[in-house]
DOVEXGU-695064 format. One record per residue (C-alpha): residue number from 1; residue in three letters; y negated, z negated, x. Coordinates in Angstrom, 3 decimals. Layout:
BEGIN
ATOM  num  residuo        yy        zz        xx
ATOM  NUM      ALA         Y         Z         X
...
END
This chain:
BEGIN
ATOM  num  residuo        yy        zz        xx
ATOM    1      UNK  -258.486  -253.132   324.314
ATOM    2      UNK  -259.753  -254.488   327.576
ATOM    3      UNK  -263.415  -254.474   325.360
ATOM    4      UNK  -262.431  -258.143   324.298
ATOM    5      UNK  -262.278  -259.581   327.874
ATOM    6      UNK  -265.814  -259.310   327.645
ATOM    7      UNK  -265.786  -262.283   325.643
ATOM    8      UNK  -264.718  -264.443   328.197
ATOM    9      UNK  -267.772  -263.618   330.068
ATOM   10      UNK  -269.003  -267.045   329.765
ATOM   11      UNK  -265.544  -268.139   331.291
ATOM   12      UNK  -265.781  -266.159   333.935
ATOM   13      UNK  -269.293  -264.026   334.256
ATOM   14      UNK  -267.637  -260.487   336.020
ATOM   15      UNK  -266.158  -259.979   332.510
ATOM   16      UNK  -269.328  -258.832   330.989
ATOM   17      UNK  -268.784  -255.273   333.020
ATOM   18      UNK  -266.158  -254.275   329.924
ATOM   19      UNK  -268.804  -254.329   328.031
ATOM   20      UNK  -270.456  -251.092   329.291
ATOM   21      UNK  -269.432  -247.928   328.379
ATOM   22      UNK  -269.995  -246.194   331.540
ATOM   23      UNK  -267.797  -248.737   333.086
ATOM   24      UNK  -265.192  -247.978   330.814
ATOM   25      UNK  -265.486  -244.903   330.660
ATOM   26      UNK  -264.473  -244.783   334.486
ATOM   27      UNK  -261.840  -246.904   334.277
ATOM   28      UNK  -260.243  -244.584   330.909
ATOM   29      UNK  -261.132  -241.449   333.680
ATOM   30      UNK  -259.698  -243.297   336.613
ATOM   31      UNK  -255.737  -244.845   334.306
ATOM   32      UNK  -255.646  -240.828   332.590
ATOM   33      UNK  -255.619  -239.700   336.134
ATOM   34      UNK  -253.434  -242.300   337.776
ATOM   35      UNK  -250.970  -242.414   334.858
ATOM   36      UNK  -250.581  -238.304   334.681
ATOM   37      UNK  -249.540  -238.251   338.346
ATOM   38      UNK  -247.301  -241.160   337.886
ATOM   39      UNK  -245.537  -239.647   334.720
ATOM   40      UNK  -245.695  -235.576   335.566
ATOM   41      UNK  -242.488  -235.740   337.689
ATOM   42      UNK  -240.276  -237.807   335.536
ATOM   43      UNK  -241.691  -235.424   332.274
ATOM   44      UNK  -241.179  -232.068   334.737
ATOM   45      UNK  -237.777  -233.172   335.283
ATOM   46      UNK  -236.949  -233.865   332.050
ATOM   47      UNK  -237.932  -230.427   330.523
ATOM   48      UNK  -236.160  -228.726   333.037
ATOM   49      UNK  -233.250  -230.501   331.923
ATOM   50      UNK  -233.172  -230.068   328.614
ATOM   51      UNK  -234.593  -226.134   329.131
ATOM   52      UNK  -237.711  -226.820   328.158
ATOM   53      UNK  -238.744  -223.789   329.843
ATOM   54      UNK  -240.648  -220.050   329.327
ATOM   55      UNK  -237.700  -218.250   328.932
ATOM   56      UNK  -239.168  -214.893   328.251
ATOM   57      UNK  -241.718  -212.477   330.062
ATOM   58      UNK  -244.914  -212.038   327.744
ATOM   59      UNK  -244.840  -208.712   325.613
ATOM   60      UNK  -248.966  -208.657   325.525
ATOM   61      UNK  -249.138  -208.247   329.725
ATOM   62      UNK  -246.156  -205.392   330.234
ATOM   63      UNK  -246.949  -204.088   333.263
ATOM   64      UNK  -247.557  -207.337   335.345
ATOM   65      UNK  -244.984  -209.107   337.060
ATOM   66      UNK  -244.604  -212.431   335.386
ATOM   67      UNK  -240.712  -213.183   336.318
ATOM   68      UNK  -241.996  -215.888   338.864
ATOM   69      UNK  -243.222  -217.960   335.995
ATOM   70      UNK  -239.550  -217.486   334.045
ATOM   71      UNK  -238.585  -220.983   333.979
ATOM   72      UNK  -241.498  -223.063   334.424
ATOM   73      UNK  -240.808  -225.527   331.653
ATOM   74      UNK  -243.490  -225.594   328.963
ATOM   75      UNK  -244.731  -228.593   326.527
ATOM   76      UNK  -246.743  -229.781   329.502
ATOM   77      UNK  -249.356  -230.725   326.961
ATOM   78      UNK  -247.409  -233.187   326.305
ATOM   79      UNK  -248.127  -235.198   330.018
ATOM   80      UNK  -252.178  -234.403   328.794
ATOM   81      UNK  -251.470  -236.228   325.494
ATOM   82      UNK  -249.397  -239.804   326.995
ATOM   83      UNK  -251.939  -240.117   329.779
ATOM   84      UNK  -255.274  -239.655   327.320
ATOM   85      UNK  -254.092  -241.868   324.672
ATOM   86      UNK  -252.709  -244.619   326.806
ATOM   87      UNK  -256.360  -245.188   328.610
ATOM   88      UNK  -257.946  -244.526   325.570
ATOM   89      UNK  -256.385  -246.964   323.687
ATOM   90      UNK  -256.716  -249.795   326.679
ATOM   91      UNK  -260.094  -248.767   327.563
ATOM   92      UNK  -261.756  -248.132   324.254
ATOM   93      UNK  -262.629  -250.114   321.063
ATOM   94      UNK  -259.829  -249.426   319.487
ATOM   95      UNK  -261.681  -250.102   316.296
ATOM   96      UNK  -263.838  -247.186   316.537
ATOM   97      UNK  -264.278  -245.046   313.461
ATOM   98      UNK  -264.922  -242.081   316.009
ATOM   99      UNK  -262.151  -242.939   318.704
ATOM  100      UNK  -259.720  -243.393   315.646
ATOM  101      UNK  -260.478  -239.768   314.365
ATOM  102      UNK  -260.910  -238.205   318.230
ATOM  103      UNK  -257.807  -239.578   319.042
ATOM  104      UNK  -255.867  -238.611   315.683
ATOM  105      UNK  -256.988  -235.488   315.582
ATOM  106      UNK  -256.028  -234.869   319.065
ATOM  107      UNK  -252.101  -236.098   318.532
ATOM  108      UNK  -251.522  -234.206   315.402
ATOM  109      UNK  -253.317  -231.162   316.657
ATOM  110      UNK  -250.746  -231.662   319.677
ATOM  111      UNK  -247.694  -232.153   317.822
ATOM  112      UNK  -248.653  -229.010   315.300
ATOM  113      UNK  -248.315  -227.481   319.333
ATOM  114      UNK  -244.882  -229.091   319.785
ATOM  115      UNK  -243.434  -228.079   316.896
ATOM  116      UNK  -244.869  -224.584   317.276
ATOM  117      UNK  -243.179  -224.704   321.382
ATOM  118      UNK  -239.762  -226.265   319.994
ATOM  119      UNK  -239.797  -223.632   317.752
ATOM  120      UNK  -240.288  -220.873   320.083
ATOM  121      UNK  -237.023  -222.096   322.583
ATOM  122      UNK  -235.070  -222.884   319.581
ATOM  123      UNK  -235.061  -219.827   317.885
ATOM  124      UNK  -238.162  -217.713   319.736
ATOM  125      UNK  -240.446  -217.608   316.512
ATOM  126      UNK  -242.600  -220.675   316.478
ATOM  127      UNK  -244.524  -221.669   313.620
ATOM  128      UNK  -246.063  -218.981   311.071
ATOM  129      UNK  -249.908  -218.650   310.468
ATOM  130      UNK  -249.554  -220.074   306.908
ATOM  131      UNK  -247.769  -223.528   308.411
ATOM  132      UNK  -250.228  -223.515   311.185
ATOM  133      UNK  -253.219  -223.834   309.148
ATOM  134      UNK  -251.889  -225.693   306.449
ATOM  135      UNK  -251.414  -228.705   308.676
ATOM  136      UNK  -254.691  -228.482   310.374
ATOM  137      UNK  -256.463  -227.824   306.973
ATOM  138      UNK  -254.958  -231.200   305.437
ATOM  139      UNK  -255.689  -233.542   308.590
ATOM  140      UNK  -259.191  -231.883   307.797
ATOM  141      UNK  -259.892  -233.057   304.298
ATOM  142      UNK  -258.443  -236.318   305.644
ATOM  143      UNK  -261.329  -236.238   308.076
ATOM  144      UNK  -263.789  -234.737   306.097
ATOM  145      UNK  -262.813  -237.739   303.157
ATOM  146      UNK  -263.775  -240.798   305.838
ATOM  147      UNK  -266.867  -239.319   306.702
ATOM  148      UNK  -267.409  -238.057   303.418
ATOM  149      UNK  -266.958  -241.290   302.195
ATOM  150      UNK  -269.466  -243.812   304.336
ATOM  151      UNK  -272.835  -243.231   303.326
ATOM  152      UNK  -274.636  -242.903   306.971
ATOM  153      UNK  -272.102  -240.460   308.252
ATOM  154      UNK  -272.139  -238.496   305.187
ATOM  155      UNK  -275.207  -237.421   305.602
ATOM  156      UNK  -274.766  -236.294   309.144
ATOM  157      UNK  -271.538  -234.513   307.643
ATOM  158      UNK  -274.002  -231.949   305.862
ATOM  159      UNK  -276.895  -231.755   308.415
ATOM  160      UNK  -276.681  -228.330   310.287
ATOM  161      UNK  -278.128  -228.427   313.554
ATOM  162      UNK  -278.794  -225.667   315.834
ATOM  163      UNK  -279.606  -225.652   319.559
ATOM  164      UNK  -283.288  -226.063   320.707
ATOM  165      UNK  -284.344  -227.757   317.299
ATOM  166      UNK  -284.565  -231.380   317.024
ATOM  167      UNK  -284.354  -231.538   313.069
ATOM  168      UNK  -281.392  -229.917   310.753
ATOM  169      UNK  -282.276  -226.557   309.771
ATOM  170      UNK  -281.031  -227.312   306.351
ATOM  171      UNK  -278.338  -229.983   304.209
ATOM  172      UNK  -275.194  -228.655   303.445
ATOM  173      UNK  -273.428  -229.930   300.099
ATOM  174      UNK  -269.942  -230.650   299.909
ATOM  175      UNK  -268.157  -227.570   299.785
ATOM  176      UNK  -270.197  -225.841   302.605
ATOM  177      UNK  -269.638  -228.902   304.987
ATOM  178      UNK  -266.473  -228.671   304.339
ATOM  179      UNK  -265.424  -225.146   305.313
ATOM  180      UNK  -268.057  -225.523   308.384
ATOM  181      UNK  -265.666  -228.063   309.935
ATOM  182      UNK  -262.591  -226.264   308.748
ATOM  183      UNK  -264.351  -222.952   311.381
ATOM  184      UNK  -265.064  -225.218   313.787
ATOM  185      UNK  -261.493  -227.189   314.571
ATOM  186      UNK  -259.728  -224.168   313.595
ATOM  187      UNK  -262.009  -221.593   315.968
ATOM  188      UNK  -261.712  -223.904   318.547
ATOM  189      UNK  -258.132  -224.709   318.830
ATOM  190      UNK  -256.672  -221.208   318.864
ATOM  191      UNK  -259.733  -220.116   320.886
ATOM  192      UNK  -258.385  -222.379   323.956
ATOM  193      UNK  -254.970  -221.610   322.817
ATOM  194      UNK  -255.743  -217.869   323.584
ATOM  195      UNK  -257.411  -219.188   327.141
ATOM  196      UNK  -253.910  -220.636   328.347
ATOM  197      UNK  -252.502  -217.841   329.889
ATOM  198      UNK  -253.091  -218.142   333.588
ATOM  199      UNK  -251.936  -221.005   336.302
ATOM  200      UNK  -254.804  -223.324   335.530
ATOM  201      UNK  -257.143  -221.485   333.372
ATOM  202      UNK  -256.982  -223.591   330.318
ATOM  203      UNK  -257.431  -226.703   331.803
ATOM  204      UNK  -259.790  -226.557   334.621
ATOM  205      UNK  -261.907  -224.585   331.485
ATOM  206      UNK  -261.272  -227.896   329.520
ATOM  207      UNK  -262.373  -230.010   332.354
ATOM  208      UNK  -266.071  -228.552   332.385
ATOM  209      UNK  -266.507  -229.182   328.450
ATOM  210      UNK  -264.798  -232.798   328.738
ATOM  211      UNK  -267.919  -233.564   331.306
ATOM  212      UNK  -270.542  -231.855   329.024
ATOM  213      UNK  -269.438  -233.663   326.010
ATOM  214      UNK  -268.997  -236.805   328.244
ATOM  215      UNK  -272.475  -236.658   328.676
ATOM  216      UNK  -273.122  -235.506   325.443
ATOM  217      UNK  -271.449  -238.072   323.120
ATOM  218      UNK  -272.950  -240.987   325.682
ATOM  219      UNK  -276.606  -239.576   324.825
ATOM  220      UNK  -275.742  -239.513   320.924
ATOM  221      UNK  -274.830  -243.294   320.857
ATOM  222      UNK  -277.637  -244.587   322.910
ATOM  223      UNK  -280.536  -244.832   320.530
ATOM  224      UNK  -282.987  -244.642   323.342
ATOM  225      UNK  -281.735  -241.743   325.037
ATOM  226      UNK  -281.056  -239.763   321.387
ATOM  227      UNK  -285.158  -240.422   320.474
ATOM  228      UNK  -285.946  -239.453   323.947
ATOM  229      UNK  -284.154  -236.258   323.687
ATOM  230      UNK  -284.353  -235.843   320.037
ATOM  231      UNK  -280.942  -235.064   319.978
ATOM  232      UNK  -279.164  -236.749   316.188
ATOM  233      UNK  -278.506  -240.375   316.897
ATOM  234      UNK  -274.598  -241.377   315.451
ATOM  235      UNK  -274.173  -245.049   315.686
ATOM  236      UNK  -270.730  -245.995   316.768
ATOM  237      UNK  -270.682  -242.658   318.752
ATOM  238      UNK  -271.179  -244.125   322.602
ATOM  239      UNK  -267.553  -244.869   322.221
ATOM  240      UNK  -265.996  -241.620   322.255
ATOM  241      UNK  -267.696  -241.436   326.014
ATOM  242      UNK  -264.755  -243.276   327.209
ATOM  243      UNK  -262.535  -240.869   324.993
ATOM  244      UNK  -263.891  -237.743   327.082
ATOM  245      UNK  -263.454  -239.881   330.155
ATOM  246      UNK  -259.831  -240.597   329.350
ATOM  247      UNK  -259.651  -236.954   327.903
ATOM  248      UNK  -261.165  -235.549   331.725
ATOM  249      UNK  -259.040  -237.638   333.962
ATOM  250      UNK  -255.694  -236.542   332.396
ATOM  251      UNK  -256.995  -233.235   332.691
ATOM  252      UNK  -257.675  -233.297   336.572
ATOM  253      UNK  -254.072  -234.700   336.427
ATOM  254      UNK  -252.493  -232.239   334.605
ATOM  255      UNK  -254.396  -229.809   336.826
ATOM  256      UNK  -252.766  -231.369   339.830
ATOM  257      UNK  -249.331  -229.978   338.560
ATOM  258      UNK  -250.737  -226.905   336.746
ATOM  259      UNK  -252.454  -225.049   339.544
ATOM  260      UNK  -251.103  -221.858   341.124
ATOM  261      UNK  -248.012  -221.765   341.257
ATOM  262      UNK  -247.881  -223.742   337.922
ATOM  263      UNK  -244.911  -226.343   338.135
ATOM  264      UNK  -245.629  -227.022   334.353
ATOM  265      UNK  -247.539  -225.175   331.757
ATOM  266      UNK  -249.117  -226.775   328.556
ATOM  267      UNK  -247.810  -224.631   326.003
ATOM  268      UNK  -249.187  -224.740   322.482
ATOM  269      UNK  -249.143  -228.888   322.985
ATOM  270      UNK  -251.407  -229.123   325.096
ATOM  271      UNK  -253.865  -226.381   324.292
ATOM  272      UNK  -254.011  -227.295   320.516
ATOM  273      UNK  -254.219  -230.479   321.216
ATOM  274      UNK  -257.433  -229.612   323.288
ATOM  275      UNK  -259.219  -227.625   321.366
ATOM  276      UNK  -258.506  -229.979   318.157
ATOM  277      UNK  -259.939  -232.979   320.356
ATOM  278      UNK  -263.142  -230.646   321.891
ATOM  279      UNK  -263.913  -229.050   318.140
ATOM  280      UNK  -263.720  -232.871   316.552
ATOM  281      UNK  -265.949  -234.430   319.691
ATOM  282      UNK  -268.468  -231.499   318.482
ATOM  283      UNK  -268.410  -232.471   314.875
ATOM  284      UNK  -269.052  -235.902   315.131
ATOM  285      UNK  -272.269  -236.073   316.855
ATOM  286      UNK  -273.551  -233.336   315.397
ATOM  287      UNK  -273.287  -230.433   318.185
ATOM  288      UNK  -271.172  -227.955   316.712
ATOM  289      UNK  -272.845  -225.012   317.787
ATOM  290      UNK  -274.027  -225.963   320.731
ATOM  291      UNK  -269.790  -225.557   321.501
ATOM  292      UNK  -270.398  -222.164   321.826
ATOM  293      UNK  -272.508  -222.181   324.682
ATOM  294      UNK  -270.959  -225.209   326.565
ATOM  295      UNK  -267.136  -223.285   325.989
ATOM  296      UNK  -268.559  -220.031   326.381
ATOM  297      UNK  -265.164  -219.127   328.540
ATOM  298      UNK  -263.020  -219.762   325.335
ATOM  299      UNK  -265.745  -218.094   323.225
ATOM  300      UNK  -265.523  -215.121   325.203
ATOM  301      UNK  -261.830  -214.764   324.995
ATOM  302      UNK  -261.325  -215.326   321.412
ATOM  303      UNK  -264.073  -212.603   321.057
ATOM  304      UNK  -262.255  -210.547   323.223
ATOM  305      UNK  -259.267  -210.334   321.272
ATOM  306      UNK  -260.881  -210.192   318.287
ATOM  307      UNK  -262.840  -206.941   319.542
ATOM  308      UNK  -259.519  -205.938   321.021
ATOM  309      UNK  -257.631  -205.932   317.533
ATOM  310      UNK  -260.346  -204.478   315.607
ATOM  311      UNK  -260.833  -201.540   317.483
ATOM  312      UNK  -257.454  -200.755   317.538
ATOM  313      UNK  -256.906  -201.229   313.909
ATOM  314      UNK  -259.859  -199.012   313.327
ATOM  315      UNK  -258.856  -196.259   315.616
ATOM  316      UNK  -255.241  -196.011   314.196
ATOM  317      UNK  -256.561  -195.773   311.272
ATOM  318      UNK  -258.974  -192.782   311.810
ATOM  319      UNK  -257.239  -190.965   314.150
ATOM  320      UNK  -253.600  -191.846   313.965
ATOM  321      UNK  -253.614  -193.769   317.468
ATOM  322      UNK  -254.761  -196.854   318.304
ATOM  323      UNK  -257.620  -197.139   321.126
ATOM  324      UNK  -257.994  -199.984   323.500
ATOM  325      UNK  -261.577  -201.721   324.906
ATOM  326      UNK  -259.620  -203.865   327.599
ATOM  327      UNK  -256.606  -202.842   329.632
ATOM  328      UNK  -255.330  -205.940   327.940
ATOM  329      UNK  -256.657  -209.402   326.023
ATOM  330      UNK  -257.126  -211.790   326.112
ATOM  331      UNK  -259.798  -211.046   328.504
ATOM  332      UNK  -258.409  -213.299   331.273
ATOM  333      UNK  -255.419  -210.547   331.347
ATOM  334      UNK  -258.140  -207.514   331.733
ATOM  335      UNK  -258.957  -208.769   334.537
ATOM  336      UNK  -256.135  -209.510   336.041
ATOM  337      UNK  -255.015  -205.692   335.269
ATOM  338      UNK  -258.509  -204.418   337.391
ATOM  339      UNK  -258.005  -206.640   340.182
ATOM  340      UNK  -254.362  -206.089   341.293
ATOM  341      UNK  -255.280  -202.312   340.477
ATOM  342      UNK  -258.135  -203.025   343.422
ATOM  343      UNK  -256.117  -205.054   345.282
ATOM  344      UNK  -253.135  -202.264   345.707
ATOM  345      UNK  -256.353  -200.164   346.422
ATOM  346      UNK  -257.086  -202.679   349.276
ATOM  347      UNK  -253.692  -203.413   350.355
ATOM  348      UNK  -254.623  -206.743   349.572
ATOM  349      UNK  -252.300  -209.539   348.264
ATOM  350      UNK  -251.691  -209.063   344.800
ATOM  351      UNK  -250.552  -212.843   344.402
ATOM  352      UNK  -253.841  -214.286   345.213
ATOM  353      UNK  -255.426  -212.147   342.094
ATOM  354      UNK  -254.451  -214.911   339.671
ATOM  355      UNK  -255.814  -217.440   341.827
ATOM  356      UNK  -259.510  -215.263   342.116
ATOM  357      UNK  -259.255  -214.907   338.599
ATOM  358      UNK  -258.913  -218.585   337.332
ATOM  359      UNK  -261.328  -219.617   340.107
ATOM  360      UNK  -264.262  -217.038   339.020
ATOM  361      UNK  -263.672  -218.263   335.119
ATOM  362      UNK  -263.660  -221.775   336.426
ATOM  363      UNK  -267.142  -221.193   337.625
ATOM  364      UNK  -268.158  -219.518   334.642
ATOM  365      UNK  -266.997  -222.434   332.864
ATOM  366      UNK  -269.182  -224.716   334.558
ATOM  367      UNK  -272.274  -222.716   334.543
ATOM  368      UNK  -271.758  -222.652   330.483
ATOM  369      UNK  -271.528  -226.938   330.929
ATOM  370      UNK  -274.290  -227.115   332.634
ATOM  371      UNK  -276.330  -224.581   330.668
ATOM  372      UNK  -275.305  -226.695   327.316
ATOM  373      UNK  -276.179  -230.166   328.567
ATOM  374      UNK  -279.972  -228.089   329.772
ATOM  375      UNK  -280.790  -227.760   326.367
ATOM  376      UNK  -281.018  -231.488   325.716
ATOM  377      UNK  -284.211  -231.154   327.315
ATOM  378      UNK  -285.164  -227.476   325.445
ATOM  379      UNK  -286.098  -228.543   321.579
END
């Protein structure tokens, strides 16, 4: 919105600064941040109030003492999804084919959360697998239909690119494209969904891919900088820049209230609503692989519950009793299984082995950021 006050640049000269993405981008960073803080203790308040709260101990880490967290209200995604919208939408053209669908896809992917959290308080069984997908599958032919449908981003649609090559590897046709994007926002939703399980995890994780795709997305709409990399030029796509700034500045907000001890947690609102808003940033300029190396933390836990089911499925079913790789998974909760095991060992505090935890996948998270934006310069 504040875009048009560029127009009165020959009015008054400074105006000419809302012009430029990076600008704006700072500014989106700068109101998410400001607005999170300003918000988070009316919000906390409120879902205390109206028991808003995790009410139950988690059956998948029996054996570690969660009571503390009993209580901590929940639907904290909810703080992430105000503050990013608002500076989006007053920072950003709001005209923006791309911002439109970021943004969209981010809400509904956050209220399929809501529902899901509402759900679980209500009557403790959220939403099934079946109504899950269904809504994310029809907000993705609605996607897939506006891109489908303008010629120039149709064809980016069914390019397949693959890290280190500057060319698609092949063209998809219609089906194929489809169902690729259907992986994609699907994977990457419930892979940060399966991430949220320690004070701060999910989000500081979130953090480190909203600054690689920052980068990322601001590199795809510059033509210059897309010919010099040889990365797929999208037209239109600089914009969603000031999206991941918006997106990264609500983040460190949330953060502020989210770190050890957690006063809120994000629930399935937030982290859906992530992972929705991540996968669709990926899609649209053209870097949907490259996802798995920049969130390589959320790649690695989906994986390791994936590993963690099959081999117990398989083991039951050859020898009558299920076998376990990890102590527990998602992988975050391994680990936190090893270290207070060590830290009894140690006579160490056990209470700081959340904070080691989240700190050590932090950095991991980073090192995958920085390790995706690298290839830029590898094609």
């Amino acid at each position: 919105m504040l875009y048009y006050l560029s127009m009165l640049e020959e009015i008054f000269s400074e105006l000419r600064l809302f012009q430029y993405i990076t600008f704006r981008t700072l500014g989106a960073a700068s109101t998410a941040f400001i607005v999170s803080l300003l918000i988070a203790p009316a919000l906390i308040k409120r879902l205390k109030i109206i028991n808003f709260g995790e009410l139950v101990e988690d059956e998948r880490v029996e054996g570690l003492d969660k009571r503390k967290k009993v209580g901590t209200p929940t639907m904290g995604g909810l703080l992430i999804i105000l503050s990013t919208s608002a500076a989006t939408l007053l920072w950003a053209i709001p005209t923006n084919t791309y911002v439109l669908i970021s943004l969209g896809t981010f809400v509904l992917m956050g209220m399929i959360g809501f529902a899901d959290d509402l759900l679980k308080i209500k009557r403790r069984n959220g939403l099934s697998v079946k109504m899950k997908f269904g809504a994310q599958l029809v907000w993705t032919i609605l996607v897939f239909g506006v891109l489908w449908a303008v010629p120039e981003t149709r064809e980016r649609v069914t390019d397949f690119m693959v890290p280190f090559f500057k060319n698609p590897i092949f063209q998809m046709s219609l089906i194929p494209a489809f169902l690729f994007m259907v992986v994609v926002l699907v994977g990457a939703s419930n892979a940060v969904n399966l991430t949220d399980g320690l004070d701060g995890l999910a989000i500081g994780c979130s953090n480190s891919v909203a600054v690689a795709y920052l980068v990322l997305t601001y590199m795809a709409g510059h033509f210059n900088f897309a010919e010099y990399l040889q990365v797929p030029f999208v037209k239109g796509s600089g914009e969603l820049t000031v999206f991941c700034g918006a997106l990264l500045g609500s983040g460190l907000g949330f953060l502020w209230y989210n770190c050890h001890p957690a006063k809120i947690f994000m629930g399935d609102t937030g982290s859906l609503a992530l992972g929705g808003a991540i996968a669709m940033l990926a899609i649209l300029i053209k870097q949907e692989l490259l996802l798995v190396i920049v969130g390589g933390v959320f790649v690695m836990e989906a994986t390791s519950v994936v590993i963690q089911s099959g081999w117990f499925k398989y083991t039951r079913k050859k020898y009558g009793e299920g076998q376990r790789v990890f102590k527990c998974a998602p992988l975050h909760h391994h680990f936190e299984f090893v270290e207070k095991e060590r830290a009894m060992d140690e006579n160490r505090t056990p209470e700081l082995v959340e904070t080691v935890i989240v700190t050590r996948f932090w950095i991991l998270s980073i090192i995958f950021a920085l390790i995706g934006i690298a290839t830029l310069k590898i094609r």
